[in-house]
C-alpha positions as CSV (number, residue, x, y, z in Angstrom):
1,X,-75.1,-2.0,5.0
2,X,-75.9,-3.7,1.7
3,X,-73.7,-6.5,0.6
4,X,-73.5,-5.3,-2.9
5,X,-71.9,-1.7,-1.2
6,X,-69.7,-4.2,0.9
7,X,-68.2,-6.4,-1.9
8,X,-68.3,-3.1,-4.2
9,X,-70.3,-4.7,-6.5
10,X,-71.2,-2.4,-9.8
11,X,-73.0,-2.9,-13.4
12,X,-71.1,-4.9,-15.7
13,X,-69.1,-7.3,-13.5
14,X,-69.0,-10.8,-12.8
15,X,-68.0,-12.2,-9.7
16,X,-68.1,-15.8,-8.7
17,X,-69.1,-17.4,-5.4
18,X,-66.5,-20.6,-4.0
19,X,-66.3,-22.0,-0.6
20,X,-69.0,-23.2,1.7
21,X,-71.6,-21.6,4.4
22,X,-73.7,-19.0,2.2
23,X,-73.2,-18.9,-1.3
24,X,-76.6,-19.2,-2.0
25,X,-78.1,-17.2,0.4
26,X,-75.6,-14.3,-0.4
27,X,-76.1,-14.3,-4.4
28,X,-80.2,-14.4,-3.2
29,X,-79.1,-11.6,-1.4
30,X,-77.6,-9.8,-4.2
31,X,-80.2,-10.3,-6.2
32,X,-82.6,-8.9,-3.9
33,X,-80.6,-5.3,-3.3
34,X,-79.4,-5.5,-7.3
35,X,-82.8,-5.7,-8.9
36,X,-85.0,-4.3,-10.4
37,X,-82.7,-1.1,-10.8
38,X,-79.6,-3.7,-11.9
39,X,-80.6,-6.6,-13.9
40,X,-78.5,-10.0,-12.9
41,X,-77.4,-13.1,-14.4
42,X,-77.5,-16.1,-12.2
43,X,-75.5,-19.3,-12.9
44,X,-73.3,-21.9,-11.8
45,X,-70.2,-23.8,-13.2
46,X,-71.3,-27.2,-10.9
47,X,-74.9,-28.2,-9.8
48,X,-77.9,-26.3,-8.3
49,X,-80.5,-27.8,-6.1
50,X,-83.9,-27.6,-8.3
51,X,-85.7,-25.5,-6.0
52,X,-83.3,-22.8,-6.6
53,X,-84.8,-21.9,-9.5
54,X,-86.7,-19.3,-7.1
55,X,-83.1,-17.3,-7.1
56,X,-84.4,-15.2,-10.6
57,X,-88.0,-14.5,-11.8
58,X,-86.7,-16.4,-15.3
59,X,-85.4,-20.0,-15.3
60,X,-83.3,-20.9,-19.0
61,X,-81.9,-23.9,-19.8
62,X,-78.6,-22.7,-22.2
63,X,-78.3,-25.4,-25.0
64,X,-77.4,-23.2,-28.1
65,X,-75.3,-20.8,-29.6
66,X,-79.1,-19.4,-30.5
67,X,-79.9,-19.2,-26.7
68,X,-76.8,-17.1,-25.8
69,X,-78.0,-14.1,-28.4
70,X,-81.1,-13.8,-26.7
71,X,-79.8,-12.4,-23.5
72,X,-79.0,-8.9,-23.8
73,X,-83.2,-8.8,-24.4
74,X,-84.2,-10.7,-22.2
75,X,-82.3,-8.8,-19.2
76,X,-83.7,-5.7,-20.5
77,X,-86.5,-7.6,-20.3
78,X,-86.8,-9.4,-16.9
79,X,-84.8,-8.3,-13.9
80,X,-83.3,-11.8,-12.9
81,X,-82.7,-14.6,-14.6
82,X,-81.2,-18.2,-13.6
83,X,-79.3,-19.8,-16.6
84,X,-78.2,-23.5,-16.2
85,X,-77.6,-26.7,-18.2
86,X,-80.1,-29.8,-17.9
87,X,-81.2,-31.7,-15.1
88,X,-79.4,-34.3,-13.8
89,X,-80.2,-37.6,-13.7
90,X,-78.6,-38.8,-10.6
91,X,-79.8,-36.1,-7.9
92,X,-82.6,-33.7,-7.9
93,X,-80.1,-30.9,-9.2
94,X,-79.4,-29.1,-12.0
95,X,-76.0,-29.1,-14.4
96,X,-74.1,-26.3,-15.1
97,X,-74.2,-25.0,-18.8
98,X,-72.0,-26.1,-21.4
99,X,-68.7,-24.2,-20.5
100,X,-68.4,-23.1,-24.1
101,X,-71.4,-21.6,-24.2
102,X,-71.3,-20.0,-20.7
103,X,-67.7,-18.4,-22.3
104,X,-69.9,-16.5,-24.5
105,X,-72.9,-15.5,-22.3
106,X,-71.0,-14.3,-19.3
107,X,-69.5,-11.7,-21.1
108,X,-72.4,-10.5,-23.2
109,X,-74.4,-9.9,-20.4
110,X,-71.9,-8.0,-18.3
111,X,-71.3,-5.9,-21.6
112,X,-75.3,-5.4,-21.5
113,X,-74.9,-4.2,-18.0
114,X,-76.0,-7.0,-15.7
115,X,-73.9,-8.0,-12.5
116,X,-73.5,-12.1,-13.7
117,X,-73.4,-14.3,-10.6
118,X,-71.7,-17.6,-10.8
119,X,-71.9,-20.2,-8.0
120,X,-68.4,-22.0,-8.5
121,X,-68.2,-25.1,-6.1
122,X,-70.9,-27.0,-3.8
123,X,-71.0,-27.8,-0.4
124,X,-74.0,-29.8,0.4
125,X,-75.1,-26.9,3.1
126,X,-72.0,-27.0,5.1
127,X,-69.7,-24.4,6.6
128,X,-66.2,-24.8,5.9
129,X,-64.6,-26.7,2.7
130,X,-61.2,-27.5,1.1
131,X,-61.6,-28.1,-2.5
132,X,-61.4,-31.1,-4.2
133,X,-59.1,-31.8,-7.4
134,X,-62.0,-30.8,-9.8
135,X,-63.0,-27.5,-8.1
136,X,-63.9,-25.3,-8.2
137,X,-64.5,-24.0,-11.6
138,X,-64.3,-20.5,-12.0
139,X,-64.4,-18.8,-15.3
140,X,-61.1,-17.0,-16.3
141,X,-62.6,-13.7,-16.6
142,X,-64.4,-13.0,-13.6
143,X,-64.0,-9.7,-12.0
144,X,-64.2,-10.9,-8.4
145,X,-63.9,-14.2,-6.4
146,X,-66.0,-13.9,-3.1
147,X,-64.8,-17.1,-0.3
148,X,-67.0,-18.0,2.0
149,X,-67.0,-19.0,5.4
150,X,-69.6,-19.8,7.9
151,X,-68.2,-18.7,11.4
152,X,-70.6,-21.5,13.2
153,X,-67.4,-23.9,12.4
154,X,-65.4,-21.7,15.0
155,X,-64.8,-23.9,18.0
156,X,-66.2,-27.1,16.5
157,X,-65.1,-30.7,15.4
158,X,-63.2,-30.6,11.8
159,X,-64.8,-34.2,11.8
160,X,-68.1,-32.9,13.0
161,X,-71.4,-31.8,10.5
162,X,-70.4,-28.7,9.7
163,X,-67.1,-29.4,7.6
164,X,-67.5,-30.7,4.2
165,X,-64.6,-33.6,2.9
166,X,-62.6,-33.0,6.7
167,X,-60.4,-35.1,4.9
168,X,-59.0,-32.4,2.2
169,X,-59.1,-29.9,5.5
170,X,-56.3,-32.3,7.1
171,X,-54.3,-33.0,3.7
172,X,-54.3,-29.2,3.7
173,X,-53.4,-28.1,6.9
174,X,-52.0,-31.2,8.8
175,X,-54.2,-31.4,11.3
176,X,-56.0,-34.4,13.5
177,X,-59.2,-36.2,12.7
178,X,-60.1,-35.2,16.7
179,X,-59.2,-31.3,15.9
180,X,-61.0,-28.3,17.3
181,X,-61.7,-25.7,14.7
182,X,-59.8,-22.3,15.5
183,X,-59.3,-19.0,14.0
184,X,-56.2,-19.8,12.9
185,X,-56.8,-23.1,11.4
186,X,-59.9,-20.7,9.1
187,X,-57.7,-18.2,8.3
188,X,-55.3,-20.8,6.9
189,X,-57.9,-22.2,4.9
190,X,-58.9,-19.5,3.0
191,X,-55.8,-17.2,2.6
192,X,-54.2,-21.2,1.4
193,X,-53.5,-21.7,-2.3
194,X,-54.9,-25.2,-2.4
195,X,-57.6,-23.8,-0.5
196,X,-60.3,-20.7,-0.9
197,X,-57.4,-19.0,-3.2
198,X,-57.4,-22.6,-5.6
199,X,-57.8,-21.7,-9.2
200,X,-58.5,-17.7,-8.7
201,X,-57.7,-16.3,-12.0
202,X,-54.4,-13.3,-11.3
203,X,-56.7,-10.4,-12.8
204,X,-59.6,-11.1,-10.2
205,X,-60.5,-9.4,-6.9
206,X,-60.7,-11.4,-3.8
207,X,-62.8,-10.2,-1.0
208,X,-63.7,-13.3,1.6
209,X,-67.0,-13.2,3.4
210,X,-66.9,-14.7,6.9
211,X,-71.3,-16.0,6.9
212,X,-73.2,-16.4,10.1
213,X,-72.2,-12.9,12.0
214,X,-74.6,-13.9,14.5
215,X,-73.0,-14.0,18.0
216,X,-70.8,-11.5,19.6
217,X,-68.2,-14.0,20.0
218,X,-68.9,-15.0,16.4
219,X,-68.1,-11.7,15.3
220,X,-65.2,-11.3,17.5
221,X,-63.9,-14.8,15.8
222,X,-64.4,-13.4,12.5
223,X,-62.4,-10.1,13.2
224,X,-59.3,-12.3,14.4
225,X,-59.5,-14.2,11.1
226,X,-59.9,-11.0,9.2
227,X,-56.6,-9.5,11.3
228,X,-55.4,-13.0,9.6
229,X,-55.3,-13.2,6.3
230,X,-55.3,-9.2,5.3
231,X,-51.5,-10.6,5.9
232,X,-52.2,-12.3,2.8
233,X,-51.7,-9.3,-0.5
234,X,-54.4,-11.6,-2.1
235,X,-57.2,-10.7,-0.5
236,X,-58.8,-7.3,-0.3
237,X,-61.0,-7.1,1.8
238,X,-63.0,-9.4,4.6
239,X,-66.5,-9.5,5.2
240,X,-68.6,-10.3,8.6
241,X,-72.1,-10.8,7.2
242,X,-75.5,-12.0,8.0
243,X,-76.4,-13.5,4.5
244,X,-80.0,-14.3,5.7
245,X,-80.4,-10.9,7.3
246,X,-82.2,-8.0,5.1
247,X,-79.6,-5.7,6.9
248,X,-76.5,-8.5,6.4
249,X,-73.1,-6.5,7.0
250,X,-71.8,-6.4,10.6
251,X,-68.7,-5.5,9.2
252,X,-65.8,-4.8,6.3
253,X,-62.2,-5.4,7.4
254,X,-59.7,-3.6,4.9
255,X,-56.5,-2.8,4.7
256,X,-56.2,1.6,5.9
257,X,-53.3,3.0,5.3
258,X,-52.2,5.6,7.7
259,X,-50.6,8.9,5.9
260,X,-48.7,11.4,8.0
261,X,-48.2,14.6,6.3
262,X,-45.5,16.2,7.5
263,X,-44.1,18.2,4.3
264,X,-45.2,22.2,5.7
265,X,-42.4,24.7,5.9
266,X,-42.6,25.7,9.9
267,X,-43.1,29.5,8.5
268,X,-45.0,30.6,11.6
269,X,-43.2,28.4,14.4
270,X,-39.5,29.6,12.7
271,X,-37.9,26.3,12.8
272,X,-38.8,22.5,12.0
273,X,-42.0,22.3,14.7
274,X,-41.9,18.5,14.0
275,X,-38.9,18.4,16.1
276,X,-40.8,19.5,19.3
277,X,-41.6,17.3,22.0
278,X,-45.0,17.0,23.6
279,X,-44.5,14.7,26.8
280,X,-41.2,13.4,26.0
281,X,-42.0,12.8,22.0
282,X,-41.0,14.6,19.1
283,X,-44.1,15.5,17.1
284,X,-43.4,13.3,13.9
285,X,-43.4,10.0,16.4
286,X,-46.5,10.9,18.1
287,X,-48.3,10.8,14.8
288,X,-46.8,7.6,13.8
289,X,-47.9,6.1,16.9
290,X,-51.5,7.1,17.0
291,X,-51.2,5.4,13.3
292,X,-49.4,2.4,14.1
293,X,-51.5,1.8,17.7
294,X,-54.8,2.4,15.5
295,X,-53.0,-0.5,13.7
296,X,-53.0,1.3,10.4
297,X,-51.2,-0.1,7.8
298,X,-49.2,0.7,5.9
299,X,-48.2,3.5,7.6
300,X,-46.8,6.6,4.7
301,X,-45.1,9.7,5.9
302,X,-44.4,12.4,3.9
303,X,-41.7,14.8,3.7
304,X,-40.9,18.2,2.7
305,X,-39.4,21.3,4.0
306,X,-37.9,19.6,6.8
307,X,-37.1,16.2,5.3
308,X,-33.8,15.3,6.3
309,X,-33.8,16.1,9.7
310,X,-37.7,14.9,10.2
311,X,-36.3,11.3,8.5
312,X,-33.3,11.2,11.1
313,X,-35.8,11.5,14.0
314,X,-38.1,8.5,12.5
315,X,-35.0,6.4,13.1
316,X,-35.9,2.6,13.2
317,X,-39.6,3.0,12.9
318,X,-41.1,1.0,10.5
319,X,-43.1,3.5,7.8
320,X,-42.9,4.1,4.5
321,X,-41.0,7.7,4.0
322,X,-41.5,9.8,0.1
323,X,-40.3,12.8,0.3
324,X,-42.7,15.6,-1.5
325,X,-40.2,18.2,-3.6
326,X,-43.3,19.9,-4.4
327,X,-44.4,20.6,-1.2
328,X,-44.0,24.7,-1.6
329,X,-46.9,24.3,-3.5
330,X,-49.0,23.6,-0.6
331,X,-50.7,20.5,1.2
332,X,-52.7,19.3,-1.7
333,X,-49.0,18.0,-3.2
334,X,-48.6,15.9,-0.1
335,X,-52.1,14.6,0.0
336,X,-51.1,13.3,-3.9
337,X,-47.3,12.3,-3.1
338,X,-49.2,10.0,-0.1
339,X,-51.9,8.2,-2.6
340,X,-49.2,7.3,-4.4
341,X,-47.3,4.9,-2.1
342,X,-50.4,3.2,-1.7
343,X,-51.0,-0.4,-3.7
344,X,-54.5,-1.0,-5.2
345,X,-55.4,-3.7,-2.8
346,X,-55.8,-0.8,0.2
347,X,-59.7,-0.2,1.0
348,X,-59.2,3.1,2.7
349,X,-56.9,6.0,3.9
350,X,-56.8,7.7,6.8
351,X,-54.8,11.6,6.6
352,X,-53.1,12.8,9.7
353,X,-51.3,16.4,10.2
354,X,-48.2,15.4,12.0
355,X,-48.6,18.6,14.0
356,X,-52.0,17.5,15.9
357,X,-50.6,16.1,18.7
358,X,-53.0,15.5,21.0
359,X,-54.7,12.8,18.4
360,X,-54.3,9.7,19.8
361,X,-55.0,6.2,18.6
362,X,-58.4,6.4,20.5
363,X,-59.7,9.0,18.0
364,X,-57.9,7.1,15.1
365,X,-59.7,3.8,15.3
366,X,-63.2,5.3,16.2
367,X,-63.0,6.6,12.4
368,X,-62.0,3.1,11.6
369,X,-64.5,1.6,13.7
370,X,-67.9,3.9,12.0
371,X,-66.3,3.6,8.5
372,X,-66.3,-0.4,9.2
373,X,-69.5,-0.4,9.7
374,X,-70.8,1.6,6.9
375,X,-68.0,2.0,4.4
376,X,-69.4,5.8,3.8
377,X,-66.8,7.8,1.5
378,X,-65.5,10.4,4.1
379,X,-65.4,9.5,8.3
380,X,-64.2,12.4,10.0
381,X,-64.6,13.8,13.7
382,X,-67.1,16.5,14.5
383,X,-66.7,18.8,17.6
384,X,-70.4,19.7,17.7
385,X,-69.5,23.0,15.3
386,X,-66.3,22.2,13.2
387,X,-65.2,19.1,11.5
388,X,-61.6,17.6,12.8
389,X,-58.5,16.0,11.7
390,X,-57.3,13.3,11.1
391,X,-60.2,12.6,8.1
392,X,-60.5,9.1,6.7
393,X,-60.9,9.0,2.8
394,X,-62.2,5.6,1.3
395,X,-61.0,4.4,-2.5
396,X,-63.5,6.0,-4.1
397,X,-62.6,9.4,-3.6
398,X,-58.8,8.8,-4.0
399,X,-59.1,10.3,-7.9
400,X,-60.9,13.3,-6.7
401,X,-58.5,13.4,-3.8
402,X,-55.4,13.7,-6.2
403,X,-56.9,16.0,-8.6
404,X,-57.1,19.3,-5.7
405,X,-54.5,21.6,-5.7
406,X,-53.4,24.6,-4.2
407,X,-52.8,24.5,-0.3
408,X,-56.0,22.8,1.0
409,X,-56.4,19.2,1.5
410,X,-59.5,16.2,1.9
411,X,-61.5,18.8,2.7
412,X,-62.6,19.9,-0.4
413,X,-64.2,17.0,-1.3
414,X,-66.7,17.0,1.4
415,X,-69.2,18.7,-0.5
416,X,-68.9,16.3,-2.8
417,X,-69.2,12.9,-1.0
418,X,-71.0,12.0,2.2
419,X,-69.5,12.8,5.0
420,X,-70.0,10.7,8.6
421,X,-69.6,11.8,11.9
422,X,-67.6,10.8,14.8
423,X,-68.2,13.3,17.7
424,X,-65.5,13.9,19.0
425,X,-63.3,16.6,21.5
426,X,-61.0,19.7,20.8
427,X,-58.3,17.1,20.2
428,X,-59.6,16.8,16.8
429,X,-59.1,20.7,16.1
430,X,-55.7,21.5,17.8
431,X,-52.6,22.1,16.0
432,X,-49.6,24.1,16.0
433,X,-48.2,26.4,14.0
434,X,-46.5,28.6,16.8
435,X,-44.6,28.2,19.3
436,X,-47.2,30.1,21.9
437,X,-49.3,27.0,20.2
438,X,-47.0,24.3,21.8
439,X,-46.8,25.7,25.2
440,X,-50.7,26.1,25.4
441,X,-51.1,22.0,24.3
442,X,-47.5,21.3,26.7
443,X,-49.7,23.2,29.4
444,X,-52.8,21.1,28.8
C-alpha cells in the first residue's frame, strides 16, 4: 500500500512531518507516489541537510513577497519543488523560510492544488525524540500532523544512539538514565501533550507513523503501541511503515466501529427472534460478542421493532444503543441511524445482522485483518459464489452509505467501490428469519 492511500493524503492539503525516525524518507516517499500526477510543495519550518535538495526537481530560496506569487506557475510547471530560506552559516544546512512569508505560500499552493509538505522538527537521524521548548514549529493551518516513530528504539537504551535529547524523554516520562525502551514507554511519548501531540493546532488530523516495520517482532511492537494510543481521541489513525521500501505500509491501525443492526420486525419468525438462544445465548449477545472479541470499538446497536425488550437483554454490556423509529422503513434506516453514532475520528465500520449467529469473532477480525493491510473501500467475505455478512465499510463510502434507502443495505454500494475478498464458509450466508431457520443452525 502507498503511504499517501495510508495517511489519506489528497490535492490541496498540507500536512507537516514532527518527531524522529523517517521524516525525510517518508515526505521523499510522498513525493515519489504524489508526482508527477500531484504536484508538491516541499518545506521546512527548522533546517534541512543541503543534500536534500534532491527531495524536488526545483530548489528556491523564498526571500520576497515577489517569490511567493510565482508559485501557483511554477507547480503547474515543475512537479516538485523544495522551498527554503538561506544557508546557514554554522552547519552545512539550510534555514527555514521567513515564517511570514511561508504564511502566505503554504496556502497558495494548496489552493493551486499541490499536497505542501513541511518537515517541522529535526532529529539529527535518530529514532525517538521529545521536543524541546522551541519545537517543533508547525504552521497553524495545516491539515494533518504525521508523528513519527522508528520502532528500532523498541527494546533499547533511552541513553543509547538511537534517542535524541534522552534527557527531555526522562523529564517527560520519569524514567531512569539506565531504562530499557518499551512499548509502553513509546506509546506514552507520542499520544503525550508535551510530546508528539506538542503544539498540534485543534483543527489538524493526527495520524502517527510507527518507521522501520522491518522485523516481525518489530511489527508486533508496533501493533501493541498502536492498541496504545488509539486510547488517545487525538489520534486517528497509526501507521506500521517501511519508509525506505517502494511498497512501505505493513499496516494501518484505526479505530472500527462495530454496528449491530437489530431494528427488523421478526414478521416471518412471529415473535422477537433476537430473543432466541443459540448454545445458551440470546441472539443480540452473540453479535455483540463476535464485535467486542474482534475488539471493535465502539460497539453501536441498533434498535427497532423490538427495542425495549432487545435493550433489557443487553443488560450490563457495554455498547452504545439508538433506537431507529424509522426502522418500518426497512434496513437502509438502520444502516443511517448506525453512522450516526459514530465520531469523525473512526477509520472504518464493520455491519453485522444480529441474526447471523454462527459469525464469530474469527470471521470478524479476518475483514479487519485484509482491510489493514490494504485499506480497500468495501472487505467482505466470499463463499466462493455469494458475498457474506458481516461487510466492512471504510470512511469513504459512509456518505454514499447514508444516502440508500428502501430495505437494502451496504450492498448497494458494491458496484460502486472495490470490493475485497475474504473467503470464507456458510457462516457468512446463514441467517434466520424462521423458526425452522433456528432449529436447522441449533442442529448444526
Amino acid at each position: 500500500m502507498e503511504l499517501t492511500k495510508a495517511l489519506r493524503i489528497s490535492p490541496g492539503q498540507i500536512v507537516a512531518f514532527v518527531g524522529a525516525g523517517g521524516k525525510s524518507a517518508s515526505i521523499r516517499r510522498l513525493v515519489e507516489e504524489l508526482t508527477p500526477k500531484t504536484p508538491v510543495l516541499i518545506t521546512t519550518t527548522t533546517k534541512l541537510a543541503l543534500d536534500q535538495t534532491d527531495l524536488a526537481v526545483q530548489h528556491v530560496i523564498l526571500r520576497s513577497k515577489e517569490d511567493v506569487s510565482l508559485f501557483p506557475a511554477l507547480l503547474q510547471e515543475q512537479s516538485s519543488v523544495l522551498v527554503t530560506g538561506e544557508r546557514w552559516s554554522e552547519e552545512p544546512k539550510w534555514t527555514a523560510p521567513p515564517e511570514a512569508l511561508l504564511a502566505d505560500l503554504l496556502p497558495l499552493a494548496a489552493a493551486s492544488g499541490a499536497v505542501v509538505l513541511v518537515e517541522a522538527d529535526g532529529a539529527r537521524g535518530r529514532s525517538l525524540k521529545a521536543p524541546a521548548e522551541h519545537e517543533p514549529v508547525i504552521p497553524p493551518f495545516v491539515d494533518l500532523v504525521v508523528p513519527l516513530m522508528g520502532l528500532d528504539v523498541l527494546g533499547a537504551k533511552l541513553e543509547g544512539d538511537l534517542v535524541y535529547r534522552p534527557e527531555l524523554v526522562r523529564k517527560v516520562l520519569g524514567l531512569q538514565k539506565d531504562h530499557i525502551l518499551q512499548p509502553l514507554d513509546v506509546a506514552r511519548i507520542l499520544a503525550h501533550g508535551n510530546g508528539a501531540l506538542k503544539t498540534v493546532p485543534p483543527s489538524a488530523l493526527v495520524r502517527v507513523i510507527l518507521n522501520k516495520a522491518e522485523t516481525q517482532k518489530a511489527v508486533e511492537g508496533g501493533r501493541e503501541i498502536a492498541e496504545l494510543i488509539l486510547k488517545t481521541d487525538r489520534i486517528g489513525a497509526v501507521i506500521l511503515a517501511q519508509a525506505r521500501h517502494a511498497d512501505p505500509v505493513v499496516e494501518v491501525h484505526g479505530r472500527i466501529a462495530g454496528i449491530i443492526l437489530a431494528g427488523g420486525g421478526s414478521r416471518r419468525f412471529g415473535q422477537p427472534k433476537l430473543l432466541e438462544k443459540v448454545n445458551g445465548e440470546v441472539l443480540i449477545r452473540r453479535a455483540v460478542r463476535a464485535a467486542r472479541d474482534a475488539r471493535l470499538d465502539p460497539i453501536v446497536v441498533v434498535l427497532g421493532a423490538d427495542g425495549p425488550v432487545v435493550r433489557e437483554a443487553l443488560g450490563e454490556l457495554d455498547v452504545q444503543v439508538t433506537n431507529n423509529p424509522d426502522w418500518a422503513e426497512g434496513q437502509s434506516s438502520s444502516v443511517r441511524a448506525g453512522l450516526q453514532m459514530l465520531a469523525p475520528n473512526v477509520d472504518g465500520a464493520v455491519f453485522l445482522l444480529a441474526d447471523m449467529p454462527l459469525v464469530d469473532a474469527g470471521l470478524v477480525s479476518a475483514l479487519v485483518d485484509t482491510y489493514r493491510k490494504s485499506l480497500e473501500p468495501i472487505v467482505a467475505p466470499w463463499t466462493g459464489e455469494r458475498w457474506g455478512n458481516p461487510v466492512l465499510f471504510d470512511r469513504v463510502t459512509f456518505e454514499a452509505l447514508s444516502r440508500i434507502r428502501g430495505d437494502q443495505g451496504g450492498r448497494a454500494l458494491f458496484k460502486t467501490y472495490s470490493v475485497e475478498a475474504v473467503p470464507w464458509g456458510q457462516s457468512a450466508m446463514l441467517d434466520i428469519d424462521t423458526p425452522d431457520d433456528l432449529d436447522t443452525i441449533r442442529g448444526m
